[in-house]
N, C-alpha and C positions, 0 to 999 in steps of 0.2 A: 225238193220233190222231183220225181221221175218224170219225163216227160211221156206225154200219150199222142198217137196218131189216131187222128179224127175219120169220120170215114169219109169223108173229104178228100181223102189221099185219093190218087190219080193212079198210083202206081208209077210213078216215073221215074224209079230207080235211084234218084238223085241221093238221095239220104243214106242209104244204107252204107255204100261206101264212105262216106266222109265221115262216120263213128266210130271216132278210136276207140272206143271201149269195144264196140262189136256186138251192140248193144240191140241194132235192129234189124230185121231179120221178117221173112215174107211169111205173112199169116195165111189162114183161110182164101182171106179174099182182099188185101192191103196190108200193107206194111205193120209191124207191129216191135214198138221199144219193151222189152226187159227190164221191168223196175229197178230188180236186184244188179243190174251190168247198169243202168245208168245213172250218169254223176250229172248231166248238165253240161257236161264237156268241162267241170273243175275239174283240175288236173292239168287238161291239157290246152284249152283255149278260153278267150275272155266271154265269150255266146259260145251258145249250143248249133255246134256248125247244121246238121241238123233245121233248124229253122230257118237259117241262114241260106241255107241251100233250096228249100224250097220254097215250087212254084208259086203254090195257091197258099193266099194268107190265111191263117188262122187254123191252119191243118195240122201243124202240129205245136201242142198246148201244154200245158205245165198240168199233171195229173190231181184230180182234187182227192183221190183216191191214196194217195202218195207222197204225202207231205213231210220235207224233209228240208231240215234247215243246213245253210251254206257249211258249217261245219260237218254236219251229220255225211253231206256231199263229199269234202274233201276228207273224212274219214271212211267210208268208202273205195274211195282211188287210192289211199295210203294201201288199205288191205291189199287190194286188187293188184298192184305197182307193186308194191314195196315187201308185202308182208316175208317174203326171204332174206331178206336183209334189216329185218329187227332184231 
């Protein structure tokens, strides 16, 4: 599943760089992840640097909206990565 930012979020920039996918990105009024750009950080890390990186706990949460299993993830970053060299 995609991760979502809570509005908890503080705005402290922290997250948005550490997203190799490029996945989140300043909304309205906080941060907000792209379902369709995020994997979970499969692909490229063992956590979602992402959560990892932020301040305040529980800010950002695995979307219930967006349920998506650990394969369904690393099929995803294949496209995204790869899909020119299939």
């Amino acid at each position: 599943m995609a991760l979502l930012i809570t509005p908890k979020c503080i705005n402290c920039d922290m997250c948005e760089p550490e997203c190799p996918n490029q996945a989140i990105s300043m909304g309205l009024d906080t941060y907000e992840i792209d379902p369709l750009r995020c994997t979970e950080c499969v692909g490229h890390y063992d956590v979602p640097t992402c959560q990892k990186v932020c301040p305040i706990d529980n800010t950002i949460i695995r979307d219930p909206q967006q349920v998506e299993t650990q394969e369904q993830l690393w099929e995803k970053f294949v496209v995204m990565y790869h899909a020119d060299r299939l």
